[in-house]
C-alpha positions in Angstrom: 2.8 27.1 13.3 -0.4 24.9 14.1 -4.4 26.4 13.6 -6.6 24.9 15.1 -10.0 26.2 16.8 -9.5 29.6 15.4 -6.2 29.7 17.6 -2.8 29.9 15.8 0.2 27.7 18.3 4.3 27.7 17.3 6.1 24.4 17.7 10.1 24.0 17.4 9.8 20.1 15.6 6.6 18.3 13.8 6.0 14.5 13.1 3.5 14.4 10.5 1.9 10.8 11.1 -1.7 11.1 9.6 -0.9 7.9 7.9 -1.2 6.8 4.4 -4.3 5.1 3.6 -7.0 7.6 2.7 -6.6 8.6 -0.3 -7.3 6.0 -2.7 -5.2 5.9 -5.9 -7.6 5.1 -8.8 -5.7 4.2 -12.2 -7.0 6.9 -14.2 -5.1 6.4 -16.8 -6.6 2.9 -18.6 -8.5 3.5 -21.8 -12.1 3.4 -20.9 -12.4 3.7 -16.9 -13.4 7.5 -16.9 -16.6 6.3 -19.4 -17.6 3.1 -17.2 -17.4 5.3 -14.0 -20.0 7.7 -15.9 -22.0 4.9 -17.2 -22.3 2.9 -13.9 -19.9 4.0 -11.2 -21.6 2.0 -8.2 -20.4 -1.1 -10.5 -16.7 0.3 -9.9 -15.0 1.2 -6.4 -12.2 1.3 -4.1 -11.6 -1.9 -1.8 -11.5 0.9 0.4 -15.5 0.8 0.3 -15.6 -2.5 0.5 -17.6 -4.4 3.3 -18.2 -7.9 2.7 -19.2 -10.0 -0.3 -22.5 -10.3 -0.1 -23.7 -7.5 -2.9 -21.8 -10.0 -5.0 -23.6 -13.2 -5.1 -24.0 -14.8 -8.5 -22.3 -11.8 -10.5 -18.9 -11.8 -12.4 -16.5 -9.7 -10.6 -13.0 -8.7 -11.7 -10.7 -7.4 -8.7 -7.9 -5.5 -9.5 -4.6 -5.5 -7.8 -1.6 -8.1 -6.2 -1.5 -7.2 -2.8 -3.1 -8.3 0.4 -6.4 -6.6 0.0 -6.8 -7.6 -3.6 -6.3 -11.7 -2.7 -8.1 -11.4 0.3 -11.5 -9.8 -1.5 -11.3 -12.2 -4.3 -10.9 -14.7 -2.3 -14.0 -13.8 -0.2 -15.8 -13.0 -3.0 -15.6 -16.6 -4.5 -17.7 -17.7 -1.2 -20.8 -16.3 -3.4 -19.6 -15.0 -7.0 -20.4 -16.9 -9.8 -17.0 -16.0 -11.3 -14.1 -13.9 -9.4 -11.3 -12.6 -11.7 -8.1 -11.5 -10.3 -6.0 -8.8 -12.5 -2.4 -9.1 -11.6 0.6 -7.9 -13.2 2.4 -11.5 -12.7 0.0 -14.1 -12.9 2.9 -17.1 -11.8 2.7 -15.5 -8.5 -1.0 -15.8 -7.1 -2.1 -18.6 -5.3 -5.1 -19.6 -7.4 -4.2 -22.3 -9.9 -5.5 -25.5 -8.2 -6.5 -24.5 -5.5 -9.8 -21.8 -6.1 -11.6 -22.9 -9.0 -13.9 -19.9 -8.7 -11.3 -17.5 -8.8 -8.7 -16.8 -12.2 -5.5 -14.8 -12.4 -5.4 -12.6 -15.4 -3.0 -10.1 -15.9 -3.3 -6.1 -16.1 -6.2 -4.3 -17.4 -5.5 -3.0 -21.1 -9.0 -1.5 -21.5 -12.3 -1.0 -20.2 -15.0 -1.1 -22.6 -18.8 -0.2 -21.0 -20.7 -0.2 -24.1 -19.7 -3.7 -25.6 -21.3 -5.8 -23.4 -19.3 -4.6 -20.4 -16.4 -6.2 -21.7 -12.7 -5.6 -20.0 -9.3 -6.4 -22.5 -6.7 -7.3 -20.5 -3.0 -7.3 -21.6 -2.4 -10.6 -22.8 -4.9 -10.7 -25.0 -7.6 -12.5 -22.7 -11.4 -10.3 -22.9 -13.9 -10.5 -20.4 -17.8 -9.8 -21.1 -21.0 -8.8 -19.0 -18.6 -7.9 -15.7 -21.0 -6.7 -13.0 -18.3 -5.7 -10.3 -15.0 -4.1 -10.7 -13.6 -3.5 -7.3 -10.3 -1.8 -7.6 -7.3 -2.9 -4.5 -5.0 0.0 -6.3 -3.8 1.0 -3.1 -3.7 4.7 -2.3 -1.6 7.9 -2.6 0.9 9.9 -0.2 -1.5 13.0 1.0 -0.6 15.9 3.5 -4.5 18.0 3.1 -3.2 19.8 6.1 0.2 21.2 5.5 -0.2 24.7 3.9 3.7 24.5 3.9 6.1 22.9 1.2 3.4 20.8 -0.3 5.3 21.3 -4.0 8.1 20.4 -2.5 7.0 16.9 -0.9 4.5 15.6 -3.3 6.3 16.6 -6.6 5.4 19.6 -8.8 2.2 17.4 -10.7 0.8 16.7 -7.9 0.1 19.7 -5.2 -2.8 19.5 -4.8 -4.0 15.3 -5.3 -1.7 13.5 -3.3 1.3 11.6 -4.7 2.5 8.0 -5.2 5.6 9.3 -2.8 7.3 12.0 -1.1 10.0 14.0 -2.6 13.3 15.9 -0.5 13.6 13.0 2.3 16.8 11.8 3.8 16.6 8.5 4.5 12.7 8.8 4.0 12.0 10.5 7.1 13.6 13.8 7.5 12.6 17.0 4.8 15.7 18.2 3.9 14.7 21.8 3.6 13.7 22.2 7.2 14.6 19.3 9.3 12.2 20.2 12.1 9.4 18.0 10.0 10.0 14.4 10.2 7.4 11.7 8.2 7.8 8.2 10.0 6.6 5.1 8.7 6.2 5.5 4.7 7.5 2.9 4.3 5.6 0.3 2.6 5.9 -3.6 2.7 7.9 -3.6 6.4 7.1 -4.8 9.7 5.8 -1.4 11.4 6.3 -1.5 15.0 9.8 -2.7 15.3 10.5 0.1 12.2 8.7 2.8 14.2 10.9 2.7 17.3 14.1 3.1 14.9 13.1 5.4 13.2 11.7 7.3 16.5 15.2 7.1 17.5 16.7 8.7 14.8 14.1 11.7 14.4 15.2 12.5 18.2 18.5 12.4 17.3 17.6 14.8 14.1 15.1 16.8 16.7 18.4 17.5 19.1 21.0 18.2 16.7 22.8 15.2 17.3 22.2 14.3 13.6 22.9 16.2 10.8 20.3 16.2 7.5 22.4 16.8 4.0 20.6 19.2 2.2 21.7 17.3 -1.3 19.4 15.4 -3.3 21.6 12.9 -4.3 19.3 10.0 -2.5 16.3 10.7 -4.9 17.7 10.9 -8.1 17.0 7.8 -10.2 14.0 6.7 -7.5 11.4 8.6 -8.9 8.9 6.1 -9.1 5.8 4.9 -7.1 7.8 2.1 -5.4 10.2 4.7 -3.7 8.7 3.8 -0.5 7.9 -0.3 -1.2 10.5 -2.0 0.6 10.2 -5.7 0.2 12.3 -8.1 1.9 15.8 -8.0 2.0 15.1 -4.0 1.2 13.5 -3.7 4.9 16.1 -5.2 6.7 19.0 -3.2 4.8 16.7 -0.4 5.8 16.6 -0.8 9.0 19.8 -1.6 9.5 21.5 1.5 8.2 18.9 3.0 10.4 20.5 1.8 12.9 24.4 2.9 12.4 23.4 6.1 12.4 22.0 5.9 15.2 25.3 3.9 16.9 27.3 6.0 15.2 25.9 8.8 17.0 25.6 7.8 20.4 22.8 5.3 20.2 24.7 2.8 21.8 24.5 4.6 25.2 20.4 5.5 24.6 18.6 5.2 27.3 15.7 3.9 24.7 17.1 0.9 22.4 15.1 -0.5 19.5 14.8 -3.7 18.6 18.2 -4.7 16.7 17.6 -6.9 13.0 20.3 -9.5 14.2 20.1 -12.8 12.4 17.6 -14.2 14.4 15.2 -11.5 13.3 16.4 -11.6 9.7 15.8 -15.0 9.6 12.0 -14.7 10.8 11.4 -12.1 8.5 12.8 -14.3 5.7 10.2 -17.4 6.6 7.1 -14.4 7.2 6.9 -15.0 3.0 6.1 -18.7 2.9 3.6 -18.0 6.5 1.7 -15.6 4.7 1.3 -17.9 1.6 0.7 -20.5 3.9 -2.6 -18.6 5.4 -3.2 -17.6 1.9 -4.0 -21.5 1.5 -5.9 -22.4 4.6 -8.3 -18.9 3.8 -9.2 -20.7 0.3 -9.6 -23.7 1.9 -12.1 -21.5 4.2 -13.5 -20.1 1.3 -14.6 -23.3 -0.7 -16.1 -24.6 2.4 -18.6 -21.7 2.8 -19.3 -21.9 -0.5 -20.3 -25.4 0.0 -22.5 -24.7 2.7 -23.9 -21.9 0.8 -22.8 -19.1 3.3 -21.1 -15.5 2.7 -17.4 -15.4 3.9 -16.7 -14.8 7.3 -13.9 -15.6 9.9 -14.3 -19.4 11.6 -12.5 -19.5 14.6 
């Protein structure tokens, strides 16, 4: 049941898609964060707060985290920063070597350290001293504020009532296993959304009419525990959604009126090249970057 305006409405099925970037994930857990949050905490945020580069110009800045939002902000930021470094956990893999002198791959914060000279250790032994910015691209936790309902039970026993780095009891991370009428679409991290949304649409009507059966074991979760339950990177999104799929066929989907797109080879083989495209962009964004640094201008989109 639903309250909402002080009135209290029954449904028979619910799909909970409030989506899963709100709740920022902040890395508690590193020696010396909780003290340089106390000491200066508008020096350290979220790259959830951030709006452009400008509050940056001629400071030091150390951005933490591999994925799209932590290279895009460092690379803005090396429009105006006097120094932009990039904390990674695999350093080979960025783009920066030779092509953005402004901005250096380092690998994953050891320790923060506020009182000597601002100074951030880093796991291979490298230190950094006076850092003015840390802007933290840590990505963000699995939250459900709403549901009064099984909250233990989907976001793990630790972690009731602060969100989670995943959901717990899902069959084929969409359907809760204790009550089937709940279904949580689109998780899934690292995939191609729209094309995964009408698949897995599909199935939750199939779940929704009783043309699918959920197991109630457990069997799919044991062994993923960790915070990459829900990262599916390429191959993993296309196995994905093509077991998606035979459930679907194998249950009548091959008579739907509604058919989702099918991951044939064609598809597989775009999604294969989407790697090298994005690391292609990845290049011509530095390239866009060094210029408006030239010209002494803040980042900003050149059509």
């Amino acid at each position: 049941e639903v309250t909402a305006n002080g009135k209290i409405e029954r449904y028979d099925f619910v799909v909970v898609a409030n989506g899963h970037f709100d709740h920022v994930y902040i890395p508690q857990h590193i020696p010396g964060l909780t003290e340089w949050q106390t000491n200066d905490l508008s020096s350290i945020f979220h790259s959830k707060s951030y709006k452009n580069c400008s509050f940056a110009a001629g400071k030091t800045v150390v951005v933490v985290g591999n994925g799209s939002s932590g290279t895009d902000i460092a690379n803005q930021l090396s429009t105006v920063a006097n120094k932009v470094f990039h904390s990674v956990t695999d350093v080979s893999k960025t783009d920066w070597s030779g092509k953005n002198p402004i901005v250096t791959a380092v690998s994953v914060i050891k320790e923060f350290d506020i009182t000597n000279d601002r100074c951030i250790w880093f796991q291979d032994g490298v230190s950094i001293k006076n850092v003015d910015y840390v802007i933290l691209a840590t990505g963000y936790l699995y939250d459900i504020p709403f549901l009064t309902s099984y909250r233990q039970e989907l976001l793990g026993e630790d972690n009731g009532e602060r969100g989670s780095t995943r959901l717990f009891n899902l069959w084929e991370q969409i359907s809760f296993r204790k009550d089937p009428t709940i279904a949580f679409p689109l998780l899934c991290k690292n995939v191609v959304h729209f094309p995964l949304s009408e698949t897995q649409a599909c199935l939750i009507a199939k779940v929704f009419t009783g043309k699918v059966h959920v197991p109630q074991n457990t069997e799919e979760d044991i062994g993923t525990q960790g915070k990459d339950y829900h990262s599916l990177p390429t191959p993993k999104d296309i196995e994905y959604i093509r077991d998606l799929q035979e459930i679907i066929d194998a249950h009548g989907g091959t008579t739907d009126m509604f058919q989702p797109i099918r991951w044939g080879k064609s598809m597989e083989r775009l999604r294969q090249a989407s790697g090298e495209l994005k690391r292609e962009r990845t290049k011509d964004l530095i390239c866009v970057a060094l210029k408006l640094r030239s010209q002494q201008k803040s980042y900003k989109i050149v059509e």
